[in-house]
N, C-alpha and C positions, 0 to 999 in steps of 0.2 A: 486451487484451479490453475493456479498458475508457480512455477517454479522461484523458489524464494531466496535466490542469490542471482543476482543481475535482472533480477525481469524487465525492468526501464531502463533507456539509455538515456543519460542524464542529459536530456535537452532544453533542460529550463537554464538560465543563467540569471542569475540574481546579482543588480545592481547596484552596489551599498552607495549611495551616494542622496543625500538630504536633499527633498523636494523644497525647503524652505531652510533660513537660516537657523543654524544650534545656538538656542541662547541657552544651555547646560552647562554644566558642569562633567557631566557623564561622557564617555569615550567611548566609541568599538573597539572593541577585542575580536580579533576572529581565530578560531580552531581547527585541524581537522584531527581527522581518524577513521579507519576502517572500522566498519560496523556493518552486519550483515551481509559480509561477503561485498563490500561498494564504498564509495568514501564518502563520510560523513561529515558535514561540515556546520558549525555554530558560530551566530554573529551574536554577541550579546554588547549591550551599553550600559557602562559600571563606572564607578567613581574613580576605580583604581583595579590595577592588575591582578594582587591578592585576591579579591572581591570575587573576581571575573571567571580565578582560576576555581577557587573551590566552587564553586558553580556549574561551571562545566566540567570540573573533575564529577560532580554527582551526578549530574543527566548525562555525561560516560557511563557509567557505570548504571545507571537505568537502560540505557540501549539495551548492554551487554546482560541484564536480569530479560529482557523483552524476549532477548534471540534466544536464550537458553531455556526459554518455556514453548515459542512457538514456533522454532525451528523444526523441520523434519527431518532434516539433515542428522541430528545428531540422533543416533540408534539408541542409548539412554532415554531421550527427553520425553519429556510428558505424551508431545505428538504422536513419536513412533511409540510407546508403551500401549497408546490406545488401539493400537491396531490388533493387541491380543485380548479385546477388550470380548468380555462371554457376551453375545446378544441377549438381548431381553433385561439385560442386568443395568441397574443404575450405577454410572461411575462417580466419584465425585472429582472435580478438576480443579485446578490452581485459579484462584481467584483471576487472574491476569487474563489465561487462556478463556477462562469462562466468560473476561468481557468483551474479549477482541472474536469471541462466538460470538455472541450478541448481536454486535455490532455487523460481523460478517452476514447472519442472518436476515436481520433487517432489511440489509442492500439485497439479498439472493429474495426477496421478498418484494422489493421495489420493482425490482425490474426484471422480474416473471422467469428465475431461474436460471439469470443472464451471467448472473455471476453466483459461483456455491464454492463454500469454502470445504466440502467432503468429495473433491474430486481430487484427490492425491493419488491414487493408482495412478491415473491418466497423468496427469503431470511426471512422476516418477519411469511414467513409461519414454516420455520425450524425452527425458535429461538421457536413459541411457540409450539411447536413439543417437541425439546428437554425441554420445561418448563414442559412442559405434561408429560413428558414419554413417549411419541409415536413417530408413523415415518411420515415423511412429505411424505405429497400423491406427485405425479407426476404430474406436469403440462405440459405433453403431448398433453391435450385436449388444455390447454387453447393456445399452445403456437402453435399449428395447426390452431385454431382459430382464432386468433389474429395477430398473428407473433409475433418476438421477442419484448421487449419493445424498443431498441433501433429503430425499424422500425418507431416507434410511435411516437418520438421523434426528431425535425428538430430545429437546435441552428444556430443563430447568432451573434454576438461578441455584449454580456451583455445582450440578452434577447434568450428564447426557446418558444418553441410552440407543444403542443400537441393531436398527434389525438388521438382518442377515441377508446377503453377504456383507460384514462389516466396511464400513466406508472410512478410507484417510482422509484423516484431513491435512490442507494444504491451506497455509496463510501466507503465500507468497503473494494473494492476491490484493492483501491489506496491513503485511505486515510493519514494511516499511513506513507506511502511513502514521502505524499505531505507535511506534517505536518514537517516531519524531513528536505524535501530540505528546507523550509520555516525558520525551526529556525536554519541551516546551514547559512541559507542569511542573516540572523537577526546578528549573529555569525561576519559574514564576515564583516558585517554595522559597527561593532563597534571597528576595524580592530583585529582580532582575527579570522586569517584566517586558520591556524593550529589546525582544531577542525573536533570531528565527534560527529553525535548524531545515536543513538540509540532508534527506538520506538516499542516494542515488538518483537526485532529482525529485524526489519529494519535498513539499514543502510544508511545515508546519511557521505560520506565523505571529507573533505574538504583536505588542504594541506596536505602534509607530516610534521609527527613532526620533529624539527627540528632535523638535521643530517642524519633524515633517508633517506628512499626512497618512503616509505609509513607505511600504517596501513596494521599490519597482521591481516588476519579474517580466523579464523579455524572453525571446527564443521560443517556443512550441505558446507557450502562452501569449505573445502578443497578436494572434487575432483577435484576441478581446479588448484591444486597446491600441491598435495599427502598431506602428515600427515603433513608437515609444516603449509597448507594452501596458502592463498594467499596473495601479497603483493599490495597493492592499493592505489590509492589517487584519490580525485577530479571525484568520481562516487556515485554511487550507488548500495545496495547491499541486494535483498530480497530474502526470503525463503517461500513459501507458502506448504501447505502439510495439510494432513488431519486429521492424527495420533491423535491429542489432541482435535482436534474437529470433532467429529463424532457419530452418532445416531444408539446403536444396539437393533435391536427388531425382535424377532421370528425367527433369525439366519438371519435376513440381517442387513448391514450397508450402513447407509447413511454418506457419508462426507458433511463436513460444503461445499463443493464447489457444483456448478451444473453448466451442461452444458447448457446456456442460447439459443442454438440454436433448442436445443428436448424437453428442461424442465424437464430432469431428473437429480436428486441426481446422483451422482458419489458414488461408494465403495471405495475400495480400490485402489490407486493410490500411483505412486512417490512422493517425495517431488523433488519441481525443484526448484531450486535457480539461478538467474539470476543477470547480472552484467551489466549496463544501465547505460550511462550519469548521471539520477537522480534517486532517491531511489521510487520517485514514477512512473518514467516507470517502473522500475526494481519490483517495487510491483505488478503492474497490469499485467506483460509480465510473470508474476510467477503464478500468477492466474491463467492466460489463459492457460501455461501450462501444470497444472495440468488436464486440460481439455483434451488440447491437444496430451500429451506427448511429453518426449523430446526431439525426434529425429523430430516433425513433426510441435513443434514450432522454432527449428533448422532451419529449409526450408523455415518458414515465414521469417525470419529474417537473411538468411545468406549476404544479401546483408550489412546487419549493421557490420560494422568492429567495432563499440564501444558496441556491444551486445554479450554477452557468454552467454552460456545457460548449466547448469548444472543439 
């Protein structure tokens, strides 16, 4: 639903600094690297430097397994394959892809079609919009016509199936998210459980550093916690908004988001940040926000005691 290289501007800024004193042994290391088209960055606390490195040498290299299953970008990959997929026919899909469906699902399910991860036409149609110079037409016709792409679309654990006209999908809305719980659990595998990643402003976080209580995250996130910000552990923590990605032309604006239930480009909107279990509900519940707004994904989701909505 939404374009899956730059879609957030990274406006969280994460503060490594201990709420309490380190009576450890253990250090931060921090990292970065591009992943996903954005820069990625890992704080882990480890005994020693060795320790730290192959660690986040392997949740590297989990990002880079993530992007090469659920990017669309690449014309090879799983994604774009499925676009020749025969309707009616059951596909079977890569374990990975299959969970970050799942998962995508779920949310296109919470919040009434707010966010759907089988709106890739539409999204592909804004990227070459903005490569153009111009504004993405409106898929009102098509999505009257059709229905949403999620409509189109019926999944079973490891394979999907689609009616006709087949629908993209598009994980740009959760990709990010998933990517970082991923090299979180990568993290945690190699016991280096006191770490967070960062992927375009997404946040996956794991333990508190030691002594603290958690990871301070200011910037887009601290209305939830005034100018301090807020104090976290063992969540997730995304920003979605439209400010840095958005299309003006002849006095209108298109944002990078659209609402997959009417097929129109959104203007101007909130940014909503959102606080979830993991970084990629918290991605895709940020998305649909913006759709939504945030008193009225508030409603969807009051029943969630582990979801704030900002």
């Amino acid at each position: 639903m939404y374009t899956s290289v730059g879609m957030v501007r990274s406006i969280l800024l994460l503060i490594l600094t201990l709420l309490a004193g380190c009576s450890s042994d253990l250090r931060p290391f921090e990292y970065g690297c591009i992943r996903m088209g954005t820069r990625a960055r890992v704080v882990v606390y480890a005994s020693d430097a060795a320790r730290a490195e192959a660690a986040v040498a392997a949740a590297w290299a989990r990002m880079a397994e993530v992007e090469a299953v659920l990017s669309d970008w690449q014309e090879d990959g799983p994604v774009a394959r499925l676009r020749d997929a025969a309707p009616g026919t059951w596909v079977e899909v890569d374990p990975m892809l299959d969970e970050a469906l799942g998962l995508a699902q779920a949310v296109a399910t919470a919040t009434g079609g707010a966010f759907d991860p089988a709106c890739g036409r539409m999204t592909a149609a804004w990227r070459e919009a903005r490569r153009d110079g111009g504004f993405p037409a409106d898929w009102a016709a098509w999505t009257t016509q059709h229905g949403p792409g999620a409509s189109r679309l019926t999944r079973r654990p490891g394979a999907i199936r689609f009616d006709t006209p087949v629908p993209w999908l598009d994980f740009g809305g959760i990709g990010k998210g998933y990517a970082a719980d991923q090299a979180l659990a990568t993290l945690r595998g190699h016991g280096l459980a006191a770490a967070m990643v960062e992927i375009g402003g997404e946040l996956a976080l794991g333990d508190p550093p030691p002594g603290g209580r958690g990871w301070r995250v200011t910037g887009a996130a601290a209305a939830g916690g005034g100018d301090s910000g807020m104090v976290l552990s063992r969540c997730g923590v995304a920003t979605s908004g439209g400010g840095a990605q958005s299309l003006t032309s002849r006095g209108q604006i298109a944002s990078h988001v659209m609402d997959p239930r009417t097929g129109r480009w959104l203007g101007r909107h909130d940014d909503i940040t959102v606080v979830a279990p993991s970084a990629a509900e918290a991605d895709a519940l940020a998305s649909a926000g913006c759709v939504l707004g945030r008193e009225a994904l508030q409603r969807r989701v009051r029943a969630r005691t582990d979801v704030r909505v900002y």
